[in-house]
C-alpha positions in Angstrom: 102.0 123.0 179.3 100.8 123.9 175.6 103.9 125.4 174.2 102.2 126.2 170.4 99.4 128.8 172.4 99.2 130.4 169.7 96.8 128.1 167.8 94.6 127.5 171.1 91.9 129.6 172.6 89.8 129.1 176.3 86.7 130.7 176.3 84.6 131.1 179.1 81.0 132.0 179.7 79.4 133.5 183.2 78.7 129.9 184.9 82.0 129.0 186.2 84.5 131.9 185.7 86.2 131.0 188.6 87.0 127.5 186.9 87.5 128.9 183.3 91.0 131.0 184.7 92.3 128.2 186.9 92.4 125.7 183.9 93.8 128.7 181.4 96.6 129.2 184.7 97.4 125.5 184.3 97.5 125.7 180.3 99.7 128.6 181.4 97.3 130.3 178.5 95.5 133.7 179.2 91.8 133.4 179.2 90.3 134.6 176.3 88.6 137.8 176.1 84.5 137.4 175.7 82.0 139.9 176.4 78.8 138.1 177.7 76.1 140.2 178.8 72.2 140.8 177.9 70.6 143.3 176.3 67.4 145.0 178.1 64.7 142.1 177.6 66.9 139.7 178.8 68.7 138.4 175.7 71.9 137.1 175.9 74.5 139.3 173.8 77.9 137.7 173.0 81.3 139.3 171.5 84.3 138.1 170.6 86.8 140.5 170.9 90.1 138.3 169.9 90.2 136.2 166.8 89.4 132.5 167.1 89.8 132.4 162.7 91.1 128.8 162.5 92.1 128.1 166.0 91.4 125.4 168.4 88.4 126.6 170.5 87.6 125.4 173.6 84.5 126.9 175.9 84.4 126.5 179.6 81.1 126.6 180.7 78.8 124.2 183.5 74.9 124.5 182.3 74.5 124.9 186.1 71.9 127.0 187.3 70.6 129.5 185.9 70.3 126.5 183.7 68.6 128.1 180.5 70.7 131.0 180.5 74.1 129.0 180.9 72.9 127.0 178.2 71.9 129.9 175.6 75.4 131.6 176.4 77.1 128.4 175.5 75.2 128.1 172.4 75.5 131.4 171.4 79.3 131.5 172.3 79.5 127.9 169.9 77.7 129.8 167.0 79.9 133.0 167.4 83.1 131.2 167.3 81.6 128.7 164.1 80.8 131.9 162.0 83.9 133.3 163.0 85.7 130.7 161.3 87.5 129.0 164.3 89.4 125.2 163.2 87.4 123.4 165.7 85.1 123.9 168.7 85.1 121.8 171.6 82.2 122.7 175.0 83.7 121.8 177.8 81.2 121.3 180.4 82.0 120.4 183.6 78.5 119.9 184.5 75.6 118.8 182.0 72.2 119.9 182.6 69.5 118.1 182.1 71.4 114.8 182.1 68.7 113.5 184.6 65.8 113.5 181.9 67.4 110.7 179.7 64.9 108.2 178.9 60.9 108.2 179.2 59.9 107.4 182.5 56.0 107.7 181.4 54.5 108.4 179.0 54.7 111.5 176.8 58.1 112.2 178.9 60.7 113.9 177.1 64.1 113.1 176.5 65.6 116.2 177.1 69.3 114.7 177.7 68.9 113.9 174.1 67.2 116.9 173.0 71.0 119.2 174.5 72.6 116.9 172.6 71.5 117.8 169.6 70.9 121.0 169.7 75.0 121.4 170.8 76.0 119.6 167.6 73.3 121.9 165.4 75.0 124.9 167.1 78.0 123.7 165.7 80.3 122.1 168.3 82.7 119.2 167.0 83.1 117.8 170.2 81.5 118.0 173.8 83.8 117.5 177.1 82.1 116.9 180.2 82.6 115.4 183.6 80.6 112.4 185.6 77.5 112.3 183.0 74.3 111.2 185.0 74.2 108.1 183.5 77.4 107.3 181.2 75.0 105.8 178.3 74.3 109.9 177.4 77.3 109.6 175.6 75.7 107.7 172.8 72.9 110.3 172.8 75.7 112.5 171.0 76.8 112.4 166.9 80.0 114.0 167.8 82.7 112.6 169.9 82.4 113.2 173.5 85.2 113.1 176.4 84.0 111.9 179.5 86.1 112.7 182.3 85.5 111.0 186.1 85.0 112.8 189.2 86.2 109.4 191.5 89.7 109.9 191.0 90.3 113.1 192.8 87.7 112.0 195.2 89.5 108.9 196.1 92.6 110.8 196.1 91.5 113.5 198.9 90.2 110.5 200.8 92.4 107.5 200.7 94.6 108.7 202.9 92.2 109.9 205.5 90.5 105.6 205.0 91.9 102.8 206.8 90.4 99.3 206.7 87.5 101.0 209.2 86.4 102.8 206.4 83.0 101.7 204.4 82.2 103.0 200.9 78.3 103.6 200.5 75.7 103.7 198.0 73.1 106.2 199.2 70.5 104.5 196.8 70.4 101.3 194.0 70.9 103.2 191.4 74.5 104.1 192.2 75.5 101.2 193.1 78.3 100.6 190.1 79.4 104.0 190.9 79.9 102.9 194.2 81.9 99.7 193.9 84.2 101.6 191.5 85.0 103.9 194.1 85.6 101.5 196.6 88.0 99.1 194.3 89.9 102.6 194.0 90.4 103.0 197.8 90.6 99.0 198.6 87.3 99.0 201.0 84.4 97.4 200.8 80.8 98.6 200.0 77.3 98.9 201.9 74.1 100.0 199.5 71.6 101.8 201.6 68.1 100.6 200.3 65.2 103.0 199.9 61.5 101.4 199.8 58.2 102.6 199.7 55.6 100.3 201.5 52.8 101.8 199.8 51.9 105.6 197.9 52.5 108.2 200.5 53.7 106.0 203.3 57.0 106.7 205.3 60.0 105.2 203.5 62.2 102.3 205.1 65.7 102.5 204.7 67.5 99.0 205.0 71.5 98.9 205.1 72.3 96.0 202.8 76.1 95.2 204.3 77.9 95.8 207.7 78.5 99.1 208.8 78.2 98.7 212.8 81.4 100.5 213.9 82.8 101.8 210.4 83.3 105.1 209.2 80.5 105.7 206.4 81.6 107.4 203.1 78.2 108.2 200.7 79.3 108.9 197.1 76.9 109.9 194.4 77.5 111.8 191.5 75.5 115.0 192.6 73.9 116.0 195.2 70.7 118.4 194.2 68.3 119.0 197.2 70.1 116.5 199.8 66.7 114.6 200.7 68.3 110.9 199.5 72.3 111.6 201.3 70.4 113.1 204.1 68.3 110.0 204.6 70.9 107.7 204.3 73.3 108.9 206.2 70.4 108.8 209.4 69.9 105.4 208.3 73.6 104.5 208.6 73.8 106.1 212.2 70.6 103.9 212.9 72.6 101.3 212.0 75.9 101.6 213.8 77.8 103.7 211.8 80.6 105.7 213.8 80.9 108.6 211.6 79.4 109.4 208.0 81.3 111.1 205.4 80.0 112.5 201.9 80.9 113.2 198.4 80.3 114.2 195.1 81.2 115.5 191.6 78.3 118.2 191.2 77.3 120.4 194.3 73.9 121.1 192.6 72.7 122.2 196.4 69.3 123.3 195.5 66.5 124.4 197.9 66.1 122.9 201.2 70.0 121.2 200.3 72.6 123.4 202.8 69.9 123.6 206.1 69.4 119.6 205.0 73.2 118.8 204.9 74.0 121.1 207.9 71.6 119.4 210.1 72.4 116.1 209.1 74.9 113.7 211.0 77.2 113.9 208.0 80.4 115.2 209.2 82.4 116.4 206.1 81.1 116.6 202.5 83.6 116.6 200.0 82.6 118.3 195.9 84.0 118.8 193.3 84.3 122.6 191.8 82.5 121.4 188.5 79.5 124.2 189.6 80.4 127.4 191.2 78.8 127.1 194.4 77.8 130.6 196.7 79.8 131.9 199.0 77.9 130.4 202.1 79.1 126.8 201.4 82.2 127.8 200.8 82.9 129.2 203.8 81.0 126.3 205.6 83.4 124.2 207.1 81.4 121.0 206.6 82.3 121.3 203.0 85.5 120.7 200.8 85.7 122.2 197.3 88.0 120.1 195.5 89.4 121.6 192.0 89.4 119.8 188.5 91.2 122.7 186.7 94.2 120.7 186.8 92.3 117.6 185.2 90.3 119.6 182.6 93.5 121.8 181.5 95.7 117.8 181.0 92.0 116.4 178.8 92.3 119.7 177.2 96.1 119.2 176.5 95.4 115.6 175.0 92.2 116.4 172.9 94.7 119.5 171.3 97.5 117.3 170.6 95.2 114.2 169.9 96.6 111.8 172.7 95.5 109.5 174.8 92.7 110.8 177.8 93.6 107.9 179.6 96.5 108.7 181.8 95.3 112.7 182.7 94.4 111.7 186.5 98.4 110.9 187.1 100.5 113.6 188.6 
């Protein structure tokens, strides 16, 4: 509990509302006032109705989709607090866009990862706080300091004590592999990396199981999942492969496109997210999905960064 509240504000744009009030209920903190709307031609319009004059600013908001407008509103809302005088502003975004462009793949590729970062700091944020990057290096894409919170934690917790030594963590691809592991050293089981090949340009893919899984109960975890095509896969390739049952999880429920018919026809039996993106009603109310909340973890890094403590021991009740 922040008992000085007076020298604190929580802002909140349209991504994530939801998010914004439970973290302010856990500062125990009312959620700031900000009118964010758009004028005729689609402009984004911000006011401030409450002072933020040398206070402590911190803006909730995931650049989720509607990516480009979540990310105008939260560069707007850092400019309108900077010429309003506030002490220091710190974006707390649960999700980062655009994380997934962050190094040149081919040539004349941007760097777009890179490009947010920037243009955050020229907006005039002091510090960005944000949850499960897309690949932790981003951080050094960044001239200000950035707080990088983990998803895994309150994943492990909601599973470990459904796990018991049946229980098999999974990589749904190669690239997640460290992800992975540290999962699985967080829940004591061991790991199996589903490998995804190409024989040849627009040939079938193979998926090989690298580890055993005949028998076990299959939990995927990847950071997001977007359109569900690589989770999807892999989970049929477990079930090819002996699995018993497949679990799922992640930090970001991007769900995109073809993701919910994908996942809900898919021999995954529960798919466990994190509430970083505000996700529609529909999944919800599916009851193949868990929504997991990270108010309580924001509102303690939030707590720390405001008193200048130590991040490191926010995941302990």
């Amino acid at each position: 509990m922040i008992t000085h509240g007076n020298m604190i504000e929580v802002l909140a744009g349209n991504s994530n509302r939801k998010l914004a009030q439970a973290v302010a209920d856990q500062l125990k903190l009312p959620l700031s006032p900000a009118e964010v709307g758009k004028f005729s031609d689609g402009e984004i319009s911000i006011t401030l109705p409450a002072t933020v004059r040398g206070k402590d600013v911190f803006i909730i908001q995931s650049t989720s989709s509607p990516v480009n407008d979540n990310l105008m509103e939260l560069l707007i809302m850092i400019d309108a607090c900077k010429r309003a005088s506030a002490g220091r502003i710190t974006a707390v975004i649960p999700y980062f866009g655009y994380a997934r462009q962050d190094r040149k793949a081919r040539p004349r590729d941007p760097i777009t990862a890179k490009l947010c970062a920037d243009i955050l700091a020229a907006a005039g944020a002091d510090r960005v706080m944000t949850m499960d990057l897309h690949a932790a290096q981003i951080q050094g894409f960044f001239d200000i300091p950035v707080d990088h919170l983990y998803g895994a934690p309150l994943l492990a917790k909601y599973f470990k004590n459904k796990m018991n030594e049946d229980w098999v963590v999974v990589s749904p691809d190669v690239g997640s592999v460290s992800r992975a592991r540290n999962f699985a050293s967080r829940v004591n089981a061991s790991i199996a990396i589903v490998d995804k090949r190409r024989p040849k340009a627009n040939a079938i893919e193979i998926m090989n199981v690298i580890g055993d899984v005949k028998g076990k109960t299959c939990l995927m975890v990847d950071d997001m999942i977007d359109t569900a095509g690589t989770i999807c896969q892999g989970a049929e390739a477990l079930v090819k492969n002996g699995a018993k049952e497949v679990y799922a999880c992640c930090t970001h429920g991007v769900l995109s496109g073809p993701a919910l018919e994908r996942l809900n026809n898919s021999p995954i039996k529960e798919i466990a997210i994190l509430d970083t993106i505000d996700v529609p009603e529909t999944i919800k109310n599916n009851p193949k999905f868990k929504i997991l909340s990270t108010a309580k973890a924001i509102a303690k890094a939030i707590t720390a960064v405001y008193s200048d403590s130590s991040l490191s021991a926010i995941y302990e009740d």
